[in-house]
C-alpha positions in Angstrom: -95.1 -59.5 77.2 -95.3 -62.8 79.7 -92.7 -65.0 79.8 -95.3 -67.4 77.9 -95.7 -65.1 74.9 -91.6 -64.8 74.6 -90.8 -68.5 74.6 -94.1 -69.0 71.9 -91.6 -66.6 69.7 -88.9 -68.6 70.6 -90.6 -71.1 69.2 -90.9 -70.1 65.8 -89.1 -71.6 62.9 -88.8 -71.3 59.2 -88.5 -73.9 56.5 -85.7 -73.4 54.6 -86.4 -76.0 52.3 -87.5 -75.3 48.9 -91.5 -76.9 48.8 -93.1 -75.4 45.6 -92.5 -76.3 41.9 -90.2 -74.3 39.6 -90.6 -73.3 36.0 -88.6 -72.8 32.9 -89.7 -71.4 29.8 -87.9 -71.3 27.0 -87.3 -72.3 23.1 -85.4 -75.7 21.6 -82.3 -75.0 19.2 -85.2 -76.1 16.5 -87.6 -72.7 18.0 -90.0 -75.4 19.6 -90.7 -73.9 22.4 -90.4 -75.4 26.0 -91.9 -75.8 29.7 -89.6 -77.3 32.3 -91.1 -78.3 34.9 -89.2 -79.1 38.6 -90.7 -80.4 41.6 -89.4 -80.6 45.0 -88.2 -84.2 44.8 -86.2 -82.9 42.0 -88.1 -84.4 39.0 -88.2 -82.9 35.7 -91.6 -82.5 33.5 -90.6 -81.1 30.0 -93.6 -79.9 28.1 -93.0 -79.5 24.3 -95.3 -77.0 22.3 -95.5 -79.6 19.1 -98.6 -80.6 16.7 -97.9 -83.9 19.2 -98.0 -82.3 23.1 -95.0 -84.6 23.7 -94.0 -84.4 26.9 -90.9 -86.0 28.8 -90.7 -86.7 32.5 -87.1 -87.7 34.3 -88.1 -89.3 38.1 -85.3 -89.3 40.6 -86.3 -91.6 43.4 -84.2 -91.5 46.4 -82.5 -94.8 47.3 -84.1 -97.1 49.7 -81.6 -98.6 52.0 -82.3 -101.3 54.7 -79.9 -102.6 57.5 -81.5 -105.7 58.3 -80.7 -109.7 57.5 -81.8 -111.1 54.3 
């Protein structure tokens, strides 16, 4: 190995960070069952298996802060 091909694996990182969705299954207390749905921003998609296909989303935006002057 060159001293090239050791820093190129020096070089090599891994994300840590969670990047794909994940899903809950399950039933209501009322045997409806569920889908939960959890991106990763951290917002919820529940999907409800009713005559209806209701389903509920919860965003969580991250707060915008700015430092400037009015």
């Amino acid at each position: 190995m060159t001293d090239i091909d050791l820093e190129k694996l020096r070089s090599i990182g891994v994300i840590s960070r969670q990047s794909r969705s994940v899903v809950k299954e399950g039933k209501r207390e009322d045997g409806v069952r569920i889908k939960e749905t959890t991106d990763e921003l951290g917002n919820v998609v529940t999907e409800h298996a009713t005559k209806d296909d209701r389903q509920d989303v919860l965003i969580r935006p991250k707060t915008i802060r700015w430092g400037g002057s009015p």
